[in-house]
N, C-alpha and C positions, 0 to 999 in steps of 0.2 A: 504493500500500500504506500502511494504517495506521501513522503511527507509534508505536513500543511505547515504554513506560517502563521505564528502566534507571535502579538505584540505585549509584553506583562508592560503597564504604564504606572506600574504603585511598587515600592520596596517590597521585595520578599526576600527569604533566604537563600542561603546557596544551597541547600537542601532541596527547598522548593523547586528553583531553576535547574538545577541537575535533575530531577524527577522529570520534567518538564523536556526539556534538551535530548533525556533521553527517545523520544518519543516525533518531538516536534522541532522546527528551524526557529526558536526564539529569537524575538527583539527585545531588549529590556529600554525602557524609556520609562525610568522611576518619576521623572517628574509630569509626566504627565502627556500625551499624547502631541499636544501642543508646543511640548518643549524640542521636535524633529530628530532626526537621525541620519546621516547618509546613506547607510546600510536599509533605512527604511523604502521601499518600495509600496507605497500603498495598495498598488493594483493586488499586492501578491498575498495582503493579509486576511485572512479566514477568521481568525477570533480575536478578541480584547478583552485579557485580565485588568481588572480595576477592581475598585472597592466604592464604597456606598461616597467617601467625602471626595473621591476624586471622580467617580462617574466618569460620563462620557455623553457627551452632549450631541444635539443634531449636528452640527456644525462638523463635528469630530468622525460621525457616520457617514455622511455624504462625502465623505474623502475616503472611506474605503468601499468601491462597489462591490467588492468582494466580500464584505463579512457576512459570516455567516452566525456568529455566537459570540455572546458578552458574557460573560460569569465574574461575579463578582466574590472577592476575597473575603467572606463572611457573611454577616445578616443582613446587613445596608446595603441599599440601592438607593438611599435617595436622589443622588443627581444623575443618576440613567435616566437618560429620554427614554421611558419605554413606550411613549406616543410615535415617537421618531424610530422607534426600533421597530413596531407592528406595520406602520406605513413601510420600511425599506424592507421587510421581512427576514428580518435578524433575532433569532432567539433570545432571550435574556435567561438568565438562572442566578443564583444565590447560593450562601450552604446558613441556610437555619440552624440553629442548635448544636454546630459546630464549636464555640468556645462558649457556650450559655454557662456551665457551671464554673470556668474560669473566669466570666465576667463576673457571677454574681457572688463568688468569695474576695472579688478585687473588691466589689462595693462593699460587702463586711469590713474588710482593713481598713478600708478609708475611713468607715463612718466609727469605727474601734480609734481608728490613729488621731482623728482629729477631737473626737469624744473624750478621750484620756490624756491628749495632748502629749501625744506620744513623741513625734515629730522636736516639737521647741524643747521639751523637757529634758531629752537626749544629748540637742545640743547644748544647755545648760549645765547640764551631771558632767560633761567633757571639760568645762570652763572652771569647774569644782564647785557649783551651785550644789546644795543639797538641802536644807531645810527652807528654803523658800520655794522650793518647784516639788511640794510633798504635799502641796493643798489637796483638797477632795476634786474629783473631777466627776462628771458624769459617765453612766454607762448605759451601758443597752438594755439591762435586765430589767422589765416594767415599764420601759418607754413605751411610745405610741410611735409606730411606724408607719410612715405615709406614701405611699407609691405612685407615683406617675407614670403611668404607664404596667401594663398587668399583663404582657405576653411573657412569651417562653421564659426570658431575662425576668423581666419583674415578676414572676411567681418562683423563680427560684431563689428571688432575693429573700422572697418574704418569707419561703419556708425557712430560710437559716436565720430571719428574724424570729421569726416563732420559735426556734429551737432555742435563743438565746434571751427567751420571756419576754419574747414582744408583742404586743398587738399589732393587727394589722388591719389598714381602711385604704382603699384605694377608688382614684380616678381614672375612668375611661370613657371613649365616644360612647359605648355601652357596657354594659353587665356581662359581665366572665361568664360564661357557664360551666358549670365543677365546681369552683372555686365558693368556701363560705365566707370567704371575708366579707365585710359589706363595701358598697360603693358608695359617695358623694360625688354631686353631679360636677364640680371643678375644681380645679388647680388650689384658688381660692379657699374655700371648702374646707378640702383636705391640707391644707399648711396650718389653719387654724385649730386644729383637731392633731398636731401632729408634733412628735420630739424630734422628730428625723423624717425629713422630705428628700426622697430619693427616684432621680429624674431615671424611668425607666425606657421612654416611650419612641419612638421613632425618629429622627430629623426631617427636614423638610418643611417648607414656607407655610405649610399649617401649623407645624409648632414651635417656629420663630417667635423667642422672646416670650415663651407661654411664660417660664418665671420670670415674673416682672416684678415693677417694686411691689405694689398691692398684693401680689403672693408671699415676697420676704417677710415685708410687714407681718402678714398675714400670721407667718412662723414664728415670728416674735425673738424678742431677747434672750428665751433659752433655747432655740431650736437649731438644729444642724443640717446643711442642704448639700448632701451629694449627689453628684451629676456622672453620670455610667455611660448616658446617653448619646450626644452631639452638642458640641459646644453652643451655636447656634439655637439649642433650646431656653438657656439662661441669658438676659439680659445684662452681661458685664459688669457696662457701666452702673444699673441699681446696684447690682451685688456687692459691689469695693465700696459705695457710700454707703450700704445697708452694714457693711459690717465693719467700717470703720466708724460709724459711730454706736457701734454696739448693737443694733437692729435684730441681729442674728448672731448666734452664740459662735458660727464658724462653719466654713466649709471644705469639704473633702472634693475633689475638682480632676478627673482622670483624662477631661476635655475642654477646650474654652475655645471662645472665638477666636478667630487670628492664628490657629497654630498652624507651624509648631515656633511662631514668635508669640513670647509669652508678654501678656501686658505688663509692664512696671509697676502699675498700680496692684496686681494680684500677688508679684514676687515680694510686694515691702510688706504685707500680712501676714503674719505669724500666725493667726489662729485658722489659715487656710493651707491645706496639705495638698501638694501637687504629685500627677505622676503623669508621662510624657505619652496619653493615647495607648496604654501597654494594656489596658485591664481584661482586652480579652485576649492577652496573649500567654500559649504555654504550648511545654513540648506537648502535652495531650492537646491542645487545640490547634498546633500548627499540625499538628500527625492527621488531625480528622479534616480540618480544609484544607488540605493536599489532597487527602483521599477524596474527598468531594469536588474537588477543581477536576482531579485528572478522569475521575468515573466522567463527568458529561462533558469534559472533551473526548474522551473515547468514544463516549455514546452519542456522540454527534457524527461524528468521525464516520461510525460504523453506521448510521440507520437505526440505534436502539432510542428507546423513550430518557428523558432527560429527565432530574429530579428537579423537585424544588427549583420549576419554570415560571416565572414570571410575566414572560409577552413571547 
């Protein structure tokens, strides 16, 4: 069989691209589709690996008549045309549930590291602090857990909140079915009802800026807002005045706007814990979207049915 030409346009590993190499004629163009290549030949490419924040836009489609398959490196798809992909008849795919329970123990640590003030304290105990960084802190057991967002990622968060004596009240377009937690009909709502607001829910210009000030507020002076999500769900700018005058007890943040240039104003906050986009990342989850990349490149390849397709 022919081999096909694949473009990967997002960082992966050398793991991943060896897997990949072995099989097919890659192009790597990490920074994005737009950023060219000379090795690149448009006419000649068949697929485009991307991921949900780098997408692939009409614009990026219309330059290759030839593709035939987009799959995206995880859950996210938000900036795939998949309007633009059904019109040029270019398959889309995804890998759901690929690092779900690697994302939702990354939101445990976050909302543990910035709760007990794990982060400052650390640095502190090195500088030879010790009886002033020994105050009470808050923790998880008997808090109220608030969810934005209730798929695969956000019921796994909540179960390892309940394991660690939480309650749990979540927001969504609608009602889970399975699921007993109860629902509040918004954002709003549920911050006000909540010790821990944890942004689970999709990216995309429906949920641009969902937390806003009115939701910080909402969380109040003792509450803790982690974001699991897409930076693009939290409104920044509220956040850094919501908690630099105390608004909000502090944030755990695994995504912000603008990355992966971090705002100044979120680095001079101590009671905010950063980690650089990794939360769903692990040997077990890079093992299982490798396996899911290369199954529906093969099975496009070959004529079999594609999973977790999208358009």
């Amino acid at each position: 069989m022919a081999r096909k030409t694949i473009v990967v346009s997002i960082p992966v590993s050398e793991k991943c691209l060896s897997r990949l190499s072995s099989a097919y004629d890659v192009i790597t163009l990490p920074n994005g589709l737009g950023s060219g290549s000379p090795a690149l030949d448009t006419s000649t490419v068949w697929a485009v690996v991307t991921n949900g924040s780098t997408g692939l836009s009409q614009a990026d489609m219309a330059q290759l008549p030839g593709l035939d398959l987009v799959c995206s490196y995880g859950a996210g798809y938000e900036n795939i045309d998949l309007g633009a992909a059904r019109q040029q008849g270019v398959r889309v795919t995804h890998a759901p549930n690929t690092n779900m329970e690697t994302v939702a123990d990354h939101a445990l640590a976050l909302m543990l590291a910035v709760s007990r003030d794990i982060c400052a304290r650390d640095r502190a105990l090195r500088t030879g602090a010790w009886a002033a960084i020994r105050s009470p802190r808050p923790t998880l057991s008997g808090s109220r857990l608030g969810m934005i967002g209730l798929g695969n990622i956000g019921q796994a968060i909540a179960r390892r909140g309940e394991a660690f004596g939480m309650t749990v009240t979540y927001t969504a377009p609608e009602t889970m079915s399975g699921v007993a937690w109860p629902r509040v009909p918004d954002a709003v709502a549920l911050a006000g009802i909540s010790d821990f607001l944890v942004v689970a829910c999709p990216g995309g210009p429906a949920t641009r800026h969902l937390v806003n000030l009115e939701v910080l507020e909402a969380l109040g002076p003792k509450g803790f807002l982690v974001n699991i999500s897409r930076g693009m769900v939290v409104d920044t700018a509220a956040l850094v005045e919501v908690v630099q005058r105390g608004g909000i007890a502090g944030a755990g943040l695994d995504v912000f706007e603008g990355e992966p240039e971090l705002p100044t104003a979120l680095r001079d906050l101590d009671n905010v814990v950063l980690t650089p986009h990794m939360a769903g990342r692990s040997p077990a989850a890079e093992e299982a979207q490798v396996t899911a990349l290369l199954h529906n490149l093969d099975a496009a390849r070959e004529g079999r049915a594609l999973t977790a397709q999208l358009a």
